[in-house]
SERO-4910 file (N, C-alpha, C, O; in steps of 0.05 Angstrom, whole numbers):
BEGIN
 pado doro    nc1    nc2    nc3   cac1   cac2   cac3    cc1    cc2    cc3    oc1    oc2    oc3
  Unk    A     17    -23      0      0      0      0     18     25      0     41     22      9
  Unk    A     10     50    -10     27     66    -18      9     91     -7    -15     93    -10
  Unk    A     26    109      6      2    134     13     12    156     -4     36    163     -6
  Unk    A    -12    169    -19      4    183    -36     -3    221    -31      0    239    -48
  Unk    A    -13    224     -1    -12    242      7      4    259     20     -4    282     25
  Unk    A     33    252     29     57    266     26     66    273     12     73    256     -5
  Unk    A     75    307      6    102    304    -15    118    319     -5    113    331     15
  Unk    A    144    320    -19    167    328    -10    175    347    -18    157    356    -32
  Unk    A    200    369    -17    211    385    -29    234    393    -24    237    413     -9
  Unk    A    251    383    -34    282    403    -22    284    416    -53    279    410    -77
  Unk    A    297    445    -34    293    470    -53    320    489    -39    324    495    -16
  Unk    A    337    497    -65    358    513    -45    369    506    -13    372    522      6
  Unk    A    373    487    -13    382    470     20    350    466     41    348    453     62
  Unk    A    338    475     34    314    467     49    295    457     40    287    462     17
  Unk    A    283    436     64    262    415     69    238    420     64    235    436     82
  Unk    A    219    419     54    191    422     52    177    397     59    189    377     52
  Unk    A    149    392     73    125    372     74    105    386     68     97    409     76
  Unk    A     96    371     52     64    381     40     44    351     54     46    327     48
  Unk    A     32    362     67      5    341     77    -12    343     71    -20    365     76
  Unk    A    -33    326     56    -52    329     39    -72    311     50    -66    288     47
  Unk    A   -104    316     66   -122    300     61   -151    304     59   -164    309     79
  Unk    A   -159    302     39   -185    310     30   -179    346     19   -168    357     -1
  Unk    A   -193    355     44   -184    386     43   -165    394     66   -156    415     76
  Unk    A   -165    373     70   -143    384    104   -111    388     85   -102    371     69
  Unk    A   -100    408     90    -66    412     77    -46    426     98    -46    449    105
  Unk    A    -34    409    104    -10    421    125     12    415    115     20    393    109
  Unk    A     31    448    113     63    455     94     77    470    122     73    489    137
  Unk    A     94    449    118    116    464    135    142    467    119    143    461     95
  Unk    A    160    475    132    185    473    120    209    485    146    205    492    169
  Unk    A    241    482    125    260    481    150    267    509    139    290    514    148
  Unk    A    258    530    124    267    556    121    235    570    125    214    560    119
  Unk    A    239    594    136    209    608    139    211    622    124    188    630    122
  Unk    A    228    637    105    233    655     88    221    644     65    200    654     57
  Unk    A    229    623     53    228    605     34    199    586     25    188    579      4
  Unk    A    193    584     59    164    571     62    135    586     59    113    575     55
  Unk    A    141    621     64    129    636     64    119    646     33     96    654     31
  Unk    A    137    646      9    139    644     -9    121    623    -22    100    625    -36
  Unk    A    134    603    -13    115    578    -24     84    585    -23     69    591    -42
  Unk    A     79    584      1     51    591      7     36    617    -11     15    613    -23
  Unk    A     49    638    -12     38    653    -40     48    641    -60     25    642    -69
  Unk    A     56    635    -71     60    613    -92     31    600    -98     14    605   -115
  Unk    A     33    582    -81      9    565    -74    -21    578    -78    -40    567    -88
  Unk    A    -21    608    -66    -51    613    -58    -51    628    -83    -73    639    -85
  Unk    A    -36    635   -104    -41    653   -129    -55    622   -145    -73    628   -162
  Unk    A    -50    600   -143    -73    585   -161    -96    568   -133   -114    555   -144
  Unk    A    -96    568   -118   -107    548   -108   -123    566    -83   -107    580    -71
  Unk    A   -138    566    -78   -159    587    -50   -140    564    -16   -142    541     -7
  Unk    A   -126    588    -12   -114    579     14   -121    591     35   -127    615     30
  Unk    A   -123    584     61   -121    598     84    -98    584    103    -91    561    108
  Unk    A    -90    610    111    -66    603    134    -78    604    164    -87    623    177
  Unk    A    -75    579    169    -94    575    202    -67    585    224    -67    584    249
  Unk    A    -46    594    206    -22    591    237     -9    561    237     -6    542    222
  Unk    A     -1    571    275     15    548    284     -4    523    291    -21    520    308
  Unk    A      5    510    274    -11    478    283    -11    471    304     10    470    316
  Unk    A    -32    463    316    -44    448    343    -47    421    338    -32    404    348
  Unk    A    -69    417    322    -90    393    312    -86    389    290    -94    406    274
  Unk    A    -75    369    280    -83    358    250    -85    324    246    -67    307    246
  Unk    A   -116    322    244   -124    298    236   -123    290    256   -111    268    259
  Unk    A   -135    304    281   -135    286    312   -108    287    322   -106    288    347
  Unk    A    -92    287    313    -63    288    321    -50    309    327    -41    324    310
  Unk    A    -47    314    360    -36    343    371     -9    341    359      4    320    353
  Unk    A     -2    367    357     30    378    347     37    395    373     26    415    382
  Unk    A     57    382    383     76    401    402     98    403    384    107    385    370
  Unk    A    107    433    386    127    453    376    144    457    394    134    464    416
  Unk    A    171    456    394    197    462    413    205    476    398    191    482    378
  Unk    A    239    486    403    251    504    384    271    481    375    287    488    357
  Unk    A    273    459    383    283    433    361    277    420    351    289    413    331
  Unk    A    243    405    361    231    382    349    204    392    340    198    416    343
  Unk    A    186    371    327    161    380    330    155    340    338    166    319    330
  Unk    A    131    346    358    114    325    386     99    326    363     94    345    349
  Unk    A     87    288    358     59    284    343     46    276    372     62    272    391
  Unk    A     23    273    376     13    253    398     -7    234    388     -4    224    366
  Unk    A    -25    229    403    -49    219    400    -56    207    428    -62    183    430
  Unk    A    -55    224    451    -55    208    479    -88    215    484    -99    203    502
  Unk    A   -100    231    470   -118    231    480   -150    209    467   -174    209    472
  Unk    A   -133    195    451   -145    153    446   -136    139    468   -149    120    477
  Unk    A   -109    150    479   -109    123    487   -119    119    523   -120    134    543
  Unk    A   -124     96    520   -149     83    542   -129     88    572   -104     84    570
  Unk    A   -138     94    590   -130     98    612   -137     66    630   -158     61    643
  Unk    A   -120     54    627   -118     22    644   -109     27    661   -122     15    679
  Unk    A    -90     40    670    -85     45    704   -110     58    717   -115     79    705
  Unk    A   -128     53    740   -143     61    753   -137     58    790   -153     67    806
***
């Protein structure tokens, strides 16, 4: 099985993710100069809105540090300790 809702981009030394599902689309990248661009790029053919810093996508919290980015999903999982 193949998911074909990622794509990639290295561009001038930096990283791009494009997340794609249905209408949900989450773009990050490892330059903000560069990524910012993209995005008008993007919204001159396609109707975009910029929601900000990601919280939620697809049920899946995003914690943001200034090194990593946190996926979670703790709030599925079943609390068996009582």
């Amino acid at each position: 099985m193949v998911d074909t809702s990622p794509f990639i981009l290295f561009f001038c030394g930096a990283l791009f993710y494009l997340l794609v599902y249905v209408e949900d689309i989450l773009l990050t990248g490892s330059n903000s100069e560069l990524l910012h661009r993209l995005i008008t790029l993007l919204s001159s053919e396609f109707k975009l809105q910029d929601l900000g810093t990601v919280h939620y996508f697809l049920g899946i919290k995003v914690i943001t540090t200034s090194m990593d980015i946190l996926l979670s999903q703790q709030k599925y999982a079943i609390d068996i300790i009582r």
